[in-house]
N, C-alpha and C positions, 0 to 999 in steps of 0.2 A: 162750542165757539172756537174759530181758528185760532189754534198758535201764533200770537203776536211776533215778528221778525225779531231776532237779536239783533241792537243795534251794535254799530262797529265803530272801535276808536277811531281817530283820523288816521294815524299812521296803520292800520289796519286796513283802511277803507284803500289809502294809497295804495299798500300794495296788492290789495284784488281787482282793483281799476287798472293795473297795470299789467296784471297775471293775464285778466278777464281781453286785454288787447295782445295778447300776445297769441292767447287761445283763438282767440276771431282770425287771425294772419293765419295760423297755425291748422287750420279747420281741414283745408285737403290731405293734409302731413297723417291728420287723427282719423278721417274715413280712412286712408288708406291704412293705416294700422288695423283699423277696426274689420277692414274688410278679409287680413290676412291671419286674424284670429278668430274671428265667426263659426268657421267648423269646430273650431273645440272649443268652444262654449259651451254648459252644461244647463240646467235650468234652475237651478238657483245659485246666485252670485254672492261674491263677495269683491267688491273692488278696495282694496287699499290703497292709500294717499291719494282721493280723489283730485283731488285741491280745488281746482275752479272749479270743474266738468268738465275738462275736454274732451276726454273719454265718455266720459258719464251718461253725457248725452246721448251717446248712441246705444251705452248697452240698457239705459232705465226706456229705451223704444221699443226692446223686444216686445217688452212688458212680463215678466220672469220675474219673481221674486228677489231683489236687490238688496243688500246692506251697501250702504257707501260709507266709507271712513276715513278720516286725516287725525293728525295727532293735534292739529293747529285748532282752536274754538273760533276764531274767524272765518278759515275755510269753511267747516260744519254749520258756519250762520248762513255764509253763503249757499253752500248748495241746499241749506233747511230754505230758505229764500227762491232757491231756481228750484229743484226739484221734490220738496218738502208734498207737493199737493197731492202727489201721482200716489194710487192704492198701492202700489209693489215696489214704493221705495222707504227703507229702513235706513235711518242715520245714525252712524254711532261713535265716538271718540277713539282711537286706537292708535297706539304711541309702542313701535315697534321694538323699540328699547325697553319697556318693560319686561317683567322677569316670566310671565306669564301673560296669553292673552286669552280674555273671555268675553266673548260676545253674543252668549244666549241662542247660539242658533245654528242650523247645520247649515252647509255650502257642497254642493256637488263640484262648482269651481271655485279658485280664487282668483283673482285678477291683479296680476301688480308691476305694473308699468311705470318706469324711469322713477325707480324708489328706492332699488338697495343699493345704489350706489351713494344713496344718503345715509346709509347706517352703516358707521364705525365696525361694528360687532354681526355682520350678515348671515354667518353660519349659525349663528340665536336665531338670526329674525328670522330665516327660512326654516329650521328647524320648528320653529315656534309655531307656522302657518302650515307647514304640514300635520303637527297634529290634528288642528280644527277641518281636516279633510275627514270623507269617511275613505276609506278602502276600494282603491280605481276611481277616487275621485283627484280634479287635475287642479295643477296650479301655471298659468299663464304669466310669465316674463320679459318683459324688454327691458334693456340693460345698455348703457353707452358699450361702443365698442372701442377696441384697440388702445392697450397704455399709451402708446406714441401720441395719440393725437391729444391728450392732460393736456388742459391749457389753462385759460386767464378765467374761463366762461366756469368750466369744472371747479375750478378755486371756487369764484362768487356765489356759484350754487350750489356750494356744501359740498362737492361730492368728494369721495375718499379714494373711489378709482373707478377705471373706467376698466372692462371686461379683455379676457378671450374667449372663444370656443374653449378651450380646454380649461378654464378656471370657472365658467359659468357651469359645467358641467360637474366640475370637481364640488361647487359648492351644492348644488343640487341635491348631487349621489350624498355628501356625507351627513344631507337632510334628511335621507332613507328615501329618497323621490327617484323613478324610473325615468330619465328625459327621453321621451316619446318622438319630440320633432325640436331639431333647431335649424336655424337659419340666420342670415344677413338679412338686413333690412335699409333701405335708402343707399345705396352706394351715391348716386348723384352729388348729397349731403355732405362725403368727406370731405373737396376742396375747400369749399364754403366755410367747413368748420376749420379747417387749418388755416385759410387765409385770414378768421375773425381773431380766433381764438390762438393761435401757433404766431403768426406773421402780426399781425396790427394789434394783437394781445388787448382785445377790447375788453371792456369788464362787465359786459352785458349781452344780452340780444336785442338786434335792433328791432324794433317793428316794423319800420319802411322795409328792412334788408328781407326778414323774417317771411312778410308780403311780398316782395320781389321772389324770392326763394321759390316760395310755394306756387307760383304761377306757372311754374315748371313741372310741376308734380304730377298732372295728367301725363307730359312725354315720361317722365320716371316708371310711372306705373306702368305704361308700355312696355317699357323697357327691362319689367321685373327682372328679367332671366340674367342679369346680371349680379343680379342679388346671392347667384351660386357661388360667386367668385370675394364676395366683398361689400363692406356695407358700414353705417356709419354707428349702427346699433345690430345688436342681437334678440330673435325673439326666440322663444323656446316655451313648450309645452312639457309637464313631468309630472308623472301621478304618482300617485301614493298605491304600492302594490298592494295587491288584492290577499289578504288572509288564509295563511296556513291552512 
């Protein structure tokens, strides 16, 4: 018999109805992501802090063996709800602040996109995910970029800080991880995010703006080759060295 849905409190319900439009505006922003991490993806995943799927949805497509996990029991009803049916998708709790993480299962990658700048303690939690690697097996990051641009937006959504090149990488290495590839990603995104977040100091993301934003994102992609120079996040690839 199927798995009956967990149902959601109201204030729950609110904020995945809210998440879940911001992800729908937000959907060119995630293929293009998806599309610049695809080569190093391994064949069996682990994605951390799924939350709605924005992500989700493209990488439970390959069809690859998947865990998906949030620390939140609302997100996890959620994607038990959207992606619960599919044969090659595993859902499990996973709360990066814990002192240890154990999820029954091996990963060739992990996947963890705009997460650790939600944990206090990041040198734990990357340390933590590089264990459950095996040996040349990789871990995929995006990360905000640049301290300067902290804003109203970074307060409201937890985050503790936003990146450089040379601190994403300091945190990596002291996780015992080889960073393979880094890069900028979105440069287009800085203005936008300074005039919201720096200049009119809003305490949200708009939807309307979020959709206006992203109707741009076909010329952006064009435009990658800018991304050498500058960007509004960081993505980065880094494996776990292969044994003595």
């Amino acid at each position: 018999m199927p798995e009956a849905p967990l149902a959601l409190d109201p204030i729950d319900r609110i904020l995945i109805d809210d998440l879940r439009l911001l992800e729908s505006a937000m959907r060119p922003t995630y293929a293009w992501a998806y599309e610049v991490i695809a080569p190093h993806l391994g064949r069996s995943l682990l994605e951390v802090g799924s939350g709605v799927g924005g992500m989700s949805q493209f990488l439970v497509q390959r069809g690859d063996p998947i865990v998906l996990c949030d620390h939140h029991a609302a997100y996890l009803a959620h994607l038990r709800q959207r992606f619960g049916q599919l044969p090659n998708v595993t859902l499990r709790i996973l709360d990066l602040t814990d002192a240890q993480y154990d999820l029954g299962g091996a990963f060739d990658t992990i996947v963890c996109l705009n997460v650790l700048e939600h944990i206090e303690d990041d040198r734990h939690a990357l340390r933590q995910l590089a264990a459950l690697l095996p040996h040349d097996g990789k871990l995929v990051v995006q990360v905000p970029n640049y301290p300067w641009l902290f804003g109203s937006i970074d307060a409201t959504y937890g985050h503790f800080r936003r990146y450089t090149k040379a601190l994403l990488m300091e945190r990596l290495g002291s996780a015992g991880l080889r960073v393979s590839m880094i890069r900028y990603f979105n440069p287009f995104a800085i203005p936008a995010w300074m005039m919201t977040a720096k200049v009119l100091r809003a305490p949200r993301l708009s939807v309307r703006a979020v959709r206006l934003f992203n109707a741009t994102v076909p010329l952006a992609r064009r435009l990658d080759r800018l991304a050498r120079y500058c960007g509004v996040s960081l993505i980065a690839v880094a494996e776990r060295p292969p044994a003595r």
